[in-house]
N, C-alpha and C positions, 0 to 999 in steps of 0.2 A: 514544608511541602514542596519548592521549588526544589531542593535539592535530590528530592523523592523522584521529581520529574524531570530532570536531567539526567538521571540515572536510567530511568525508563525509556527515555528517548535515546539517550547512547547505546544502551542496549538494544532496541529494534535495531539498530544499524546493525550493530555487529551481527544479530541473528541474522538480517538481510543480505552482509557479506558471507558467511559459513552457510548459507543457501546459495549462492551464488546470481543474489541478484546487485550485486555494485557496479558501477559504471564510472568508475574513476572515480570523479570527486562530485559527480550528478546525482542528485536525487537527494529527497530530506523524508524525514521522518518526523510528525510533529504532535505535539499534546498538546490540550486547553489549556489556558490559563485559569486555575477554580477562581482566581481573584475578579475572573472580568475582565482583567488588562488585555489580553491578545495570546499568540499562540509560543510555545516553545518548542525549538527548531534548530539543530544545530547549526554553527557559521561556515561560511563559503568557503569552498578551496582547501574540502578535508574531506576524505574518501570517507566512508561508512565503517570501515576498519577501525579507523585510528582516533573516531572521536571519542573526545572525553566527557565526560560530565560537566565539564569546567565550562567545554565550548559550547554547548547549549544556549543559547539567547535566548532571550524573553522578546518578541517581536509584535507589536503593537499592531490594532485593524490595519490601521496605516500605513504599515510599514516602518515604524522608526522601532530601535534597536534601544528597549529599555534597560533592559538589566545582560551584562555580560558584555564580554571580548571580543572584536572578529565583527567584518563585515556582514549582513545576512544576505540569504538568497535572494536574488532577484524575482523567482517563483513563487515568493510566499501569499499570492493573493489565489494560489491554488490550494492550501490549509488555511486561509484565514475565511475566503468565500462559500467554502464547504460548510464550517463551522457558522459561520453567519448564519448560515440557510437552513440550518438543521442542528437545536442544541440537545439532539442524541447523540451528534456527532461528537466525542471526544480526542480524535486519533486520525490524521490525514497521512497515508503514506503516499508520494509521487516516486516511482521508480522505474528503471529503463530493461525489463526482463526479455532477453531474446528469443525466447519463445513468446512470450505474450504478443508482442513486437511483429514477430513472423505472421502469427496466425491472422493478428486485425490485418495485416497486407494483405492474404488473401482475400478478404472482404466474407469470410465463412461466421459462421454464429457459430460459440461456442455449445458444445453438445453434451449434455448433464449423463453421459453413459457410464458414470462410475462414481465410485462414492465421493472421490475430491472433486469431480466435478459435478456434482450434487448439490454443492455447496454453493453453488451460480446457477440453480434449476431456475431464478427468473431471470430472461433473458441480460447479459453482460449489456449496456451497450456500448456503441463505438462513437465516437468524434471524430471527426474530419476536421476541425477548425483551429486545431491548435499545432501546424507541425512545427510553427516557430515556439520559442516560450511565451508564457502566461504573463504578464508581468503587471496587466492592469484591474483594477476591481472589476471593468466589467467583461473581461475576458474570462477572469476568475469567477465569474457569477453567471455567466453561458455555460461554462465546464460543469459547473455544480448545477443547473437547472436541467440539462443534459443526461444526468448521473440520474437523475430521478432519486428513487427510493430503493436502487442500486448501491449493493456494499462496494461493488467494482467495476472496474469504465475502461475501456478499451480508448486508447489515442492514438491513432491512425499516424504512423511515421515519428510519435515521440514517444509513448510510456504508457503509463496505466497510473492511474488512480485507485487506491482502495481504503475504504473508510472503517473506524467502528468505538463502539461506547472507551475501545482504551488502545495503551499501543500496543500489546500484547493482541487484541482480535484484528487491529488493520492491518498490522503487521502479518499474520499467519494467513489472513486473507488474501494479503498479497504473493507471499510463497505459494499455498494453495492455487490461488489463478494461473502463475506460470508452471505449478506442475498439473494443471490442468491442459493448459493450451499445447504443454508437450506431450502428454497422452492423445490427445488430439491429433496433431501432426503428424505423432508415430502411426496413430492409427491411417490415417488417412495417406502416407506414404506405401501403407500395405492393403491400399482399397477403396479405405475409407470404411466409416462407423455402418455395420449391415444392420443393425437393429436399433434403430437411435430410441431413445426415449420421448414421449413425451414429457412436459413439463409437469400435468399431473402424477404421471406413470412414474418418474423421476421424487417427485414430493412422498410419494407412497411408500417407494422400495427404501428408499435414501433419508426417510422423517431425520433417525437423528443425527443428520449431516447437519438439518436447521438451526439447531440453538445455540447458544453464545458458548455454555459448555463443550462440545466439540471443539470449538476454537481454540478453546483455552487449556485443553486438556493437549494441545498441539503445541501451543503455545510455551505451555511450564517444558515441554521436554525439549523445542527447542532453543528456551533458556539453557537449560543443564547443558544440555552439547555442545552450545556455542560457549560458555563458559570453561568446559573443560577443554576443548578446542585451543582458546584462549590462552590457559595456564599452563598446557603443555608447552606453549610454544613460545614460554616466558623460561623456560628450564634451558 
């Protein structure tokens, strides 16, 4: 099984760099431990690109570095605090997407006027409290109290958070929210949204934007693409 899940977490990365949401060597992608032990996470001072399955850690509530190679994040009590607080939570992604980014500066609510952004018809919210890193349980445990029963979290001057049963839906989640927030922008560079939605209005038109299936059905393809992506560029 651990090897299962280092597989799954190298891969969100990689799908997260061939979307273009990598930030150097900032941000992690992380899966439950089914054992109970803590969470897996790859190690510090490796872009999203280039992790391995190898460098996945097994990273304990605490913070110590059980199983694997390589220092870990100093951020891990933002997938470790998530997961505490909710054990639907399977899949914590923390990432630095510049559109997402943009738009919490403006201080605007994201607006559900389309079908990816359907998929945040209950309000995203924002944080204010984190523009330095997360580093302690209980900064990690305001982020996550904050997030509510939100798949996705807006951080004001640092990232986004977005959660789900695996890394394949927080993963897609998080792609999703930044091509949401740039539909957004674009819109709003030429006006702004003239007929916004409401949130019922939005739940009605957009029903199957809600289920874990839409996700996942985003998800598998953009496995495939980021894999062949991958292999051609091993030629």
């Amino acid at each position: 099984m651990s090897n299962k899940l280092r597989k799954e977490v190298a891969l969100g990365g990689w799908v997260l760099d061939h979307c273009g949401l990598s930030d150097y060597v900032w941000g992690h992608v992380s899966a439950r431990d089914p054992k109970g032990r803590g969470v897996w996470m790859k190690a510090k001072g490796l872009g999203f690109d280039e992790v391995r399955p190898a460098d996945v850690l097994l990273v304990s509530w605490e913070g110590e570095v059980i199983e694997g190679d390589g220092p870990r994040h100093g951020e891990y009590p933002i997938h470790t605090e998530a997961m505490l607080a909710s054990p639907a939570i399977n899949s914590v992604v923390h990432c630095h997407p510049a559109h997402a980014m943009a738009l919490a500066a403006t201080g605007h609510t994201l607006s559900p006027f389309s079908h990816i952004g359907a998929v945040f018809s209950h309000p995203v919210p924002a944080y204010d409290h984190a523009l330095g890193l997360v580093l302690t349980a209980e900064e990690g445990k305001a982020l996550a109290a904050a997030r509510g029963d939100s798949k996705a979290q807006l951080m004001r001057g640092h990232g986004v958070v977005t959660v789900g049963t695996s890394v394949g839906a927080a993963v897609t989640t998080a792609v999703m929210l930044e091509r949401a927030c740039y539909l957004q922008l674009l819109a709003e560079g030429y006006g702004g949204v003239k007929r916004p939605l409401t949130e019922a209005q939005a739940l009605d038109a957009y029903s199957h934007t809600q289920g874990e299936d839409f996700l996942l059905e985003a998800w598998r393809y953009l496995a495939r693409s980021t894999e062949r992506a991958r292999a051609n560029q091993k030629r």
